[in-house]
N, C-alpha and C positions, 0 to 999 in steps of 0.2 A: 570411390567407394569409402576411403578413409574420412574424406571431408566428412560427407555424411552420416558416418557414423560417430563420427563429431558434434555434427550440428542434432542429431537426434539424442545425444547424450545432454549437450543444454538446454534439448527441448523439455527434455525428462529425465533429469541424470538418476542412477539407480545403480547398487549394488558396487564395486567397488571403483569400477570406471568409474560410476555416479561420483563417488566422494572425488577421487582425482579431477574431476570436473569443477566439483564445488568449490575447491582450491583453490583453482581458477579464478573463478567468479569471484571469490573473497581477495583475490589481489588484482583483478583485473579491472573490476568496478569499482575499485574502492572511489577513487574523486567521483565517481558519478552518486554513489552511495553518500560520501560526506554533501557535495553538494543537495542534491534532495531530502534530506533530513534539516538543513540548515534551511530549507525553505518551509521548513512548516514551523515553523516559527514556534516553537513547544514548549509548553505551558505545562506546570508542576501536576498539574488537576485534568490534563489532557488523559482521555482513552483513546487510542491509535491500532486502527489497525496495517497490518502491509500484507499485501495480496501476492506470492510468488516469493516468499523471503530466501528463497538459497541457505546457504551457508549460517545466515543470521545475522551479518554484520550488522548491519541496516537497525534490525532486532537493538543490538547491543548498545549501537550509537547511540539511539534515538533513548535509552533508559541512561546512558551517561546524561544526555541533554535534559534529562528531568522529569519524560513521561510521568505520569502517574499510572498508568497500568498500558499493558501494551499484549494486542494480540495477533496471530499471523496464520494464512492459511498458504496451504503447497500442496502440490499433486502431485510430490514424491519424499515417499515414506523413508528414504533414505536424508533426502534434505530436511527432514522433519526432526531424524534422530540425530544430522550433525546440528543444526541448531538449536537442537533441545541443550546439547553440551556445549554450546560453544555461550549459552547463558543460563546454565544448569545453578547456579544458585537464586536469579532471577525469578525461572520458571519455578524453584522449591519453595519459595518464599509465596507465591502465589501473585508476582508478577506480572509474567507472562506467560501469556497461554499461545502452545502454539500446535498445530491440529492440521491432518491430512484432509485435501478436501479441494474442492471444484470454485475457481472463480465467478462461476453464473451462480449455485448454490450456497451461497455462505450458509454456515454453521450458527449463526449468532441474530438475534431479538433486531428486531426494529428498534432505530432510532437508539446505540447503544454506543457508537464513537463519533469525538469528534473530530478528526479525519482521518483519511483512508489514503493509504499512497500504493503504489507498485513502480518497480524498479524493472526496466530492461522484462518485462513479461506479457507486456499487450501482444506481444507478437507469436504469440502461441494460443490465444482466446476463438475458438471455434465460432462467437459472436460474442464480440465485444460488447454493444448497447447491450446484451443482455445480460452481462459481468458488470458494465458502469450502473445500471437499475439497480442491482444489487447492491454496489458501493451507494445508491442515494438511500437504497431502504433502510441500511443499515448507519447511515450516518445521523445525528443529530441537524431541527431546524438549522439552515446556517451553516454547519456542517463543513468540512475544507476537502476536495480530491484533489491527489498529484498522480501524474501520468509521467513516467520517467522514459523516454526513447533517444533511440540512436536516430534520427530522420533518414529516411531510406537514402536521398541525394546523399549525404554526410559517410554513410555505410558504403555505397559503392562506388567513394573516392577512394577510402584506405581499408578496407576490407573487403575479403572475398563473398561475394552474395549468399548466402545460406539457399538451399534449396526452398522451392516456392509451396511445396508442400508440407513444407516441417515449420517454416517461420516466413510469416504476413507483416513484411515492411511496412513503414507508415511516413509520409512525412506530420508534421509540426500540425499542420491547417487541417489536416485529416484526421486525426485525433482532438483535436477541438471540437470539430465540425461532430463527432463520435459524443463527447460529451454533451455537447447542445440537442440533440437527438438523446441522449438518456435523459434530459429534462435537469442540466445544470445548466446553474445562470453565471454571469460576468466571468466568462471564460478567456484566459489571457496564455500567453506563450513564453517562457521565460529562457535566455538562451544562453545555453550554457557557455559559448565562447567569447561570455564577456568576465567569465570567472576561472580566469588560467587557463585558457584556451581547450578546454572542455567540450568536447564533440556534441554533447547531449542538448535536448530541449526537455524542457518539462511542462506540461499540461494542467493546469492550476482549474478549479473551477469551484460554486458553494453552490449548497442545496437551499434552494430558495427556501427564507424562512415562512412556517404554518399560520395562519391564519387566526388560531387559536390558541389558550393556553393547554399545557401537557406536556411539556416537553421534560424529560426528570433531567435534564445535562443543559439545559438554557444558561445556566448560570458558569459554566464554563467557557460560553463561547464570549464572555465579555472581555473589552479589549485589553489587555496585559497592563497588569498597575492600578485595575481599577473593580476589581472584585473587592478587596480590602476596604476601598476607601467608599464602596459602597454599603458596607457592612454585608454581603453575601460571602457566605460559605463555601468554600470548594465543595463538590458533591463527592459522600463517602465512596470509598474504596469497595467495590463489591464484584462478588463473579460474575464474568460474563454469563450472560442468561444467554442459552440456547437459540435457535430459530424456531423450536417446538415451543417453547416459551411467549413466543411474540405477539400474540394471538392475546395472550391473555395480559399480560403489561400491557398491549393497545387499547383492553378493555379497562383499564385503571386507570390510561394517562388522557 
């Protein structure tokens, strides 16, 4: 009974258990959290989103690493307000945005970051392909996803299995194979026990690039060192536009 009421507090931590949970996850993830931000390789002019931020660490990292604006969604209103404070001059500054809300539903325009990660939270998506769809719509042509997991094998050598109703295991090949079914390409496995023996894998994948011009963030995704020497502009700093929004930016781009 206990376990459980455990593993439904990480599924959804909330209210004051919630935070004690979150606690947790801010020192229990942390290598998994350093590691998956060091793999997105983040550019001064990058928009980032992370899908499930917890705590916010991730949040935090990833704006020491140089983001240029960073936003997050979470499906609890309590992990919303500890990571509003846990980067409360960020989010005042008009940084980071971060907002309660649904992994299939993102909040945010088409074609509005360029890349998208989640940490340790596939495992709670009622349909993934139709949460990874959403990371493609909402990423920039080109675009980067990371998928952070514990691989089920890896889970029930040193940990106790979570109940099969509250959290949906994955190994490595399975979450790939998830990504190629939302319509990403050159999908690769990155693993985490060649970087301090790190239990995790991570799921890397790009959104094939558009066929046309329109993209307002193309100029981002060039390779690091050579915006400058191209004479391109980082793209200005502006609010994330809504998903009510997108409709009508698709009609401009």
């Amino acid at each position: 009974m206990l376990k459980r009421y455990i593993a439904g507090k990480f599924r959804h931590p909330d209210g004051f258990s919630g935070r004690l949970v979150g606690r947790l996850m801010a020192t229990g993830n942390r290598k998994a959290v350093d590691w998956t931000v060091s793999l997105l390789d983040i550019e001064a002019d990058d928009h980032l989103l992370e899908v499930g931020f917890g705590p916010g660490v991730a949040i935090e990292l990833a704006r020491r690493a140089g983001a240029g604006r960073i936003a997050g969604v979470d499906s609890s209103s309590t992990m919303v307000d500890v990571a509003r404070r846990r980067n409360a001059h960020a989010v005042e500054a008009g940084l980071v945005d971060l907002r309660c809300g649904d992994a299939a539903f993102l909040p945010y325009a088409s074609r509005t970051f360029d890349k998208v990660f989640s940490i340790h939270c596939i495992y709670f998506w009622a349909n993934p392909v139709r949460a990874l769809r959403e990371f493609q719509r909402v990423l920039v042509s080109g675009g980067i996803v990371a998928v952070t997991i514990l691989p089920k094998d890896r889970w029930r050598e040193h940990k106790t299995v979570p109940p099969a109703d509250l959290f949906t295991l994955y190994g490595a090949a399975e979450v790939a194979a998830l990504l190629e079914q939302a319509g990403f390409h050159d999908v690769r496995v990155e693993d985490g026990e060649g970087s301090g023996k790190l239990r995790c894998a991570c799921i890397i994948g790009t959104k094939r690039s558009g066929a046309g011009a329109g993209n307002a963030r193309e100029s981002a995704l060039m390779p690091r060192g050579t915006r400058a020497a191209a004479g391109v502009a980082a793209p200005a700093s502006r609010p994330f536009a809504s998903a009510a929004a997108s409709s009508t930016l698709e009609e401009n781009t």
